[in-house]
C-alpha positions as CSV (number, residue, x, y, z in Angstrom):
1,X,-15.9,12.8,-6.1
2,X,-15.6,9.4,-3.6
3,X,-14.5,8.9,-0.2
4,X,-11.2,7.6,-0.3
5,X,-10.4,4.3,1.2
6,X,-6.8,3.6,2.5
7,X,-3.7,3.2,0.4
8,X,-0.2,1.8,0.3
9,X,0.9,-1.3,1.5
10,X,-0.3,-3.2,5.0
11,X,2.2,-2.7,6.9
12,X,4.6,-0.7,4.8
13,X,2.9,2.8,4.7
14,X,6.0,4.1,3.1
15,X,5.6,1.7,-0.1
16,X,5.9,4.3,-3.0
17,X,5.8,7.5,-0.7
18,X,8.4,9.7,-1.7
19,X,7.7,11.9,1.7
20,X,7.5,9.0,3.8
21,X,10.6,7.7,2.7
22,X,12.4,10.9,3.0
23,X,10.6,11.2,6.5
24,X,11.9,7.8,7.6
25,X,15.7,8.2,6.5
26,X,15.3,11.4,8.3
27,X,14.8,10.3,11.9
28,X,17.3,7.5,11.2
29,X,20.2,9.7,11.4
30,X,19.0,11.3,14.5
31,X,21.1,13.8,16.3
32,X,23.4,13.5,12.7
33,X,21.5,14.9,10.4
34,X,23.1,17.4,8.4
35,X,21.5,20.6,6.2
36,X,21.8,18.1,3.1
37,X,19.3,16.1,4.7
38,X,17.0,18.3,5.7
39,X,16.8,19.7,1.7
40,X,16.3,15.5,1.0
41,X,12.9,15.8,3.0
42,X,11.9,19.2,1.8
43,X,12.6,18.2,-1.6
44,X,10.6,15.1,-1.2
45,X,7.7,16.8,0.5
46,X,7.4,19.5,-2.6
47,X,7.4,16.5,-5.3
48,X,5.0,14.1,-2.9
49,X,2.1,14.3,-5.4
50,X,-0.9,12.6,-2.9
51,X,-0.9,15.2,-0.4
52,X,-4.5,15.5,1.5
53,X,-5.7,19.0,2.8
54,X,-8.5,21.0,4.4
55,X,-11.2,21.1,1.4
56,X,-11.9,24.7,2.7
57,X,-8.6,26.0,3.1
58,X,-7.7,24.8,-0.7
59,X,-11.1,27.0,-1.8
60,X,-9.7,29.9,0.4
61,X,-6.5,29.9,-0.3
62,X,-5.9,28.6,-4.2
63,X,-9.4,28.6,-5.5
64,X,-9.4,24.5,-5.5
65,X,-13.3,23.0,-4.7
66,X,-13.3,20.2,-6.3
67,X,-11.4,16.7,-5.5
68,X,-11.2,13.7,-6.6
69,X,-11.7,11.8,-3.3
70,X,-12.3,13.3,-0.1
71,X,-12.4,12.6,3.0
72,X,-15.4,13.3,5.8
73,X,-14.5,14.7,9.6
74,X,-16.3,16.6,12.5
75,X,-15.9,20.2,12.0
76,X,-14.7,21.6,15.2
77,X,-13.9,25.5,13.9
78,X,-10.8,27.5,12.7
79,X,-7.5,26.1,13.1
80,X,-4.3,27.9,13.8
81,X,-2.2,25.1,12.7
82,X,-2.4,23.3,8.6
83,X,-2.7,19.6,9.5
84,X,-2.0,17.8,6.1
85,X,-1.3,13.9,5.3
86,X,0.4,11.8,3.0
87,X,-2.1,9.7,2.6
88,X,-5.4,8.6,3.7
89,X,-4.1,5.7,6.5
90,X,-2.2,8.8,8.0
91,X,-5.2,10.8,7.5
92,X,-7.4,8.3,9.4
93,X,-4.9,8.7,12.0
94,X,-4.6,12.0,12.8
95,X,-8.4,12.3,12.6
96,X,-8.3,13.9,16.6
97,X,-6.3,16.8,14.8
98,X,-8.1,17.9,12.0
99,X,-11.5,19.8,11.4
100,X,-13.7,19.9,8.1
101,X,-13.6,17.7,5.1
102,X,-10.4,16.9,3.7
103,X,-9.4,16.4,0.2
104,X,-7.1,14.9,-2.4
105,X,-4.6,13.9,-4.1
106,X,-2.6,17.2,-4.2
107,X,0.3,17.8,-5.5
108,X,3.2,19.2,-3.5
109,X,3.9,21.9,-5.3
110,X,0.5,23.4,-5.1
111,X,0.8,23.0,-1.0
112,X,3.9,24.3,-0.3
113,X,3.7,26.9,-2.7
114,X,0.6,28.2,-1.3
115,X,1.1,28.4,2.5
116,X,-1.0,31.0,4.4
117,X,1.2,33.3,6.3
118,X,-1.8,33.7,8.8
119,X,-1.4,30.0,10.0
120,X,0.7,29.4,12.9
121,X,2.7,25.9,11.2
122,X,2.1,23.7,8.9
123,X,2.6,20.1,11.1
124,X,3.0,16.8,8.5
125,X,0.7,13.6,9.7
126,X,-0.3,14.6,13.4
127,X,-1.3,11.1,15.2
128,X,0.9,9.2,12.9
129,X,4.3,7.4,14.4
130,X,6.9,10.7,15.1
131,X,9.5,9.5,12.0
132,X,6.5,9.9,9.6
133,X,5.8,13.6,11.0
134,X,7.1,17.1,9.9
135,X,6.7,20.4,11.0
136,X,7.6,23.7,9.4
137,X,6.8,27.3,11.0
138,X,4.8,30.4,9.6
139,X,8.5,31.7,9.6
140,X,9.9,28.9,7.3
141,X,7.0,29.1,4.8
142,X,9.0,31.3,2.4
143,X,11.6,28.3,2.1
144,X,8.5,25.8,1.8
145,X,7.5,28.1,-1.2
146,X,10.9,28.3,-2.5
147,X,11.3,24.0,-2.7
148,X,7.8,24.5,-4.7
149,X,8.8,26.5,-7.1
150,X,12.1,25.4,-7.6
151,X,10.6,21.4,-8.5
152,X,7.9,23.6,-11.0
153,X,10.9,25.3,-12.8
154,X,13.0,22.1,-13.1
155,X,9.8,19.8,-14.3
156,X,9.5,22.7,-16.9
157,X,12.9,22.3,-18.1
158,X,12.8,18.8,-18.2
159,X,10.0,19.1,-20.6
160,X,10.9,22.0,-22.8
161,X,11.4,20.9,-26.3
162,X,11.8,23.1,-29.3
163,X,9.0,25.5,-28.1
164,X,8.9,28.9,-26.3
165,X,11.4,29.1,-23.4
166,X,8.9,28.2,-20.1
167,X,9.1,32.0,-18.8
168,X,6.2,31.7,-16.4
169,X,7.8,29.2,-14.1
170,X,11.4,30.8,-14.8
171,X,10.7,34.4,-13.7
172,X,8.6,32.9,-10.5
173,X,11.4,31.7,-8.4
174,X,14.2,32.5,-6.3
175,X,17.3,31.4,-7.6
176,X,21.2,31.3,-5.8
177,X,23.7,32.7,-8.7
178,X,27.2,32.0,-9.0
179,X,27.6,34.5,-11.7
180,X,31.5,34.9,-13.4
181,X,33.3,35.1,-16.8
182,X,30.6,34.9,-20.1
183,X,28.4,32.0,-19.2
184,X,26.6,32.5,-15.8
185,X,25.5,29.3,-13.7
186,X,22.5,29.2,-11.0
187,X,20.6,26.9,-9.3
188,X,17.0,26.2,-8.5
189,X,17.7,24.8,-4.9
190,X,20.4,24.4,-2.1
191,X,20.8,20.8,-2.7
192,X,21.7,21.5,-6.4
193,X,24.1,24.5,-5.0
194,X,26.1,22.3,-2.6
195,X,26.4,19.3,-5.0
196,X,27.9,22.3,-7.9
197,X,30.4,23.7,-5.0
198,X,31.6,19.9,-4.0
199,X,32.4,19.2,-7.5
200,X,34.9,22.5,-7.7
201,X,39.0,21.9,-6.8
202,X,39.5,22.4,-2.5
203,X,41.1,25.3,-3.2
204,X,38.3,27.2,-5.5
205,X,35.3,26.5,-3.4
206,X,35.7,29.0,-0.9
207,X,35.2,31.8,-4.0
208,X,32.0,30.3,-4.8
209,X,29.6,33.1,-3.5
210,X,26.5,32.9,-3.9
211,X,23.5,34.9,-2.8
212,X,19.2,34.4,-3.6
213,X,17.8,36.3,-6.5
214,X,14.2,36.7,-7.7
215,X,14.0,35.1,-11.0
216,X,13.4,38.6,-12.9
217,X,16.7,40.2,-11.3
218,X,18.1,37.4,-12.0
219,X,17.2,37.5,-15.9
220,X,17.9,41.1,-15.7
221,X,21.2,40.5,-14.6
222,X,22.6,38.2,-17.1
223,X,21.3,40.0,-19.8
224,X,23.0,43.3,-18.8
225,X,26.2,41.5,-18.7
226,X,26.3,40.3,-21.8
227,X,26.9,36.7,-21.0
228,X,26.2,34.3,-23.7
229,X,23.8,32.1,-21.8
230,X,22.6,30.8,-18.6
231,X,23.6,27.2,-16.7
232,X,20.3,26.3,-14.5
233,X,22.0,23.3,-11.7
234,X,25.4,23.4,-12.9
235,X,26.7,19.7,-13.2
236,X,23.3,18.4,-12.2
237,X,21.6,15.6,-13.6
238,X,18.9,17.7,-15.0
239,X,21.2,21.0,-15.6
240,X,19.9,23.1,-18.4
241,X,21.7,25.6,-21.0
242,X,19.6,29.1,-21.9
243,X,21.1,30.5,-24.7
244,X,20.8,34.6,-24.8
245,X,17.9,34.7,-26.7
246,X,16.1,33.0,-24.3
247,X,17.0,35.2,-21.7
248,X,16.0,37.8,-24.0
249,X,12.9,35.9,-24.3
250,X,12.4,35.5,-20.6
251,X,13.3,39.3,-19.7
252,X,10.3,40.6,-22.5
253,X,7.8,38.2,-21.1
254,X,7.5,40.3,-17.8
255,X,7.2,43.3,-19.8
């Protein structure tokens, strides 16, 4: 364990920082940012893998004591509000903000994945410039967790071989089904959703219904209508074809 020093680029903070980069393109588009943007930033925030958080809160709420740098403030007491950075220069920043010794790197799946319901918000690099900041209510936490686990199941697709179907990750989200005719489709996230329903013909896109379902309904589902497999992010780059075993895999493992 080290104090950490400062990283990225002099000048260009953004240099290799999927969430600052995201943050930036955000508050360049000002008052025309759409929903697909805002899904650009929460996506980048859940795959940011240098996040750096309250060493106490991680123990509390994960079970995470150990770091592999951290980083030394005053402790000035509770907090209502989770003040975390995407790196250490916005760290060093925000140091009027924080309480406690914070640590890192994190990944963004862990954080967001995670959230303490008892916090009031989760605020992104307090003291840093406004376009490298984020904020996301207790309410929106449940959609914070949802981006994490929806980047844990598509990383565990995109490394599933020839072994065992990855049921853990699978059955632990909250998918949006668009399920019809013998091979259901569904999608880990609503930017993967929208890009499916933009591909359909003008006239077909209004039928596309879809509605969030835990992963075991989901599994449940598909199975019990006897379709032959499973889509995951229809049309996608990284879509991924479950045959019926596997679902029958997936529906045993909970069992």
């Amino acid at each position: 364990m080290s104090t950490a020093s400062g990283s990225g680029s002099a000048g260009n903070p953004g240099a290799g920082n999927v969430a600052i980069q995201a943050l930036e393109a955000f508050a360049l588009r000002g008052q025309t940012a759409t929903a697909a943007d805002i899904d650009h930033v929460m996506r980048s925030l859940a795959t940011h893998e240098s996040w750096w958080v309250p060493v106490e809160y991680a123990r509390q709420t994960w079970g995470q004591s150990a770091f592999d740098h951290t980083i030394p403030f005053p402790d000035r007491g509770p907090l209502a509000m989770l003040n975390v950075f995407t790196d250490p220069d916005a760290a060093t920043l925000g140091e009027a903000s924080v309480s406690g010794e914070y640590g890192g790197p994190i990944p963004g799946v862990t954080l967001m994945q995670y959230l303490d319901p008892g916090l009031s918000s989760l605020f992104v690099n307090p003291g840093s410039p406004r376009e490298h900041q984020w904020y996301i209510e207790a309410g929106g936490f449940m959609i914070a967790a949802g981006w994490a686990t929806a980047i844990a199941v598509e990383r565990a697709l995109a490394q599933w071989g020839n072994g065992p179907v990855p049921s853990r990750d699978l059955l632990a989200h909250r998918y949006l089904p668009e399920i019809d005719g013998v091979v259901a489709v569904c999608f880990t996230a609503s930017d993967r959703t929208a890009e499916f329903v933009a591909s359909l013909p003008l006239d077909a896109r209004p039928l596309a219904e879809i509605v969030p379902v835990e992963g075991p309904g989901l599994f449940e589902i598909v199975r019990n209508m006897g379709a032959a497999g499973l889509v995951i992010n229809a049309g996608s780059d990284d879509q991924t074809a479950l045959t019926n075993e596997d679902i029958t895999d997936i529906v045993g493992a909970r069992r």
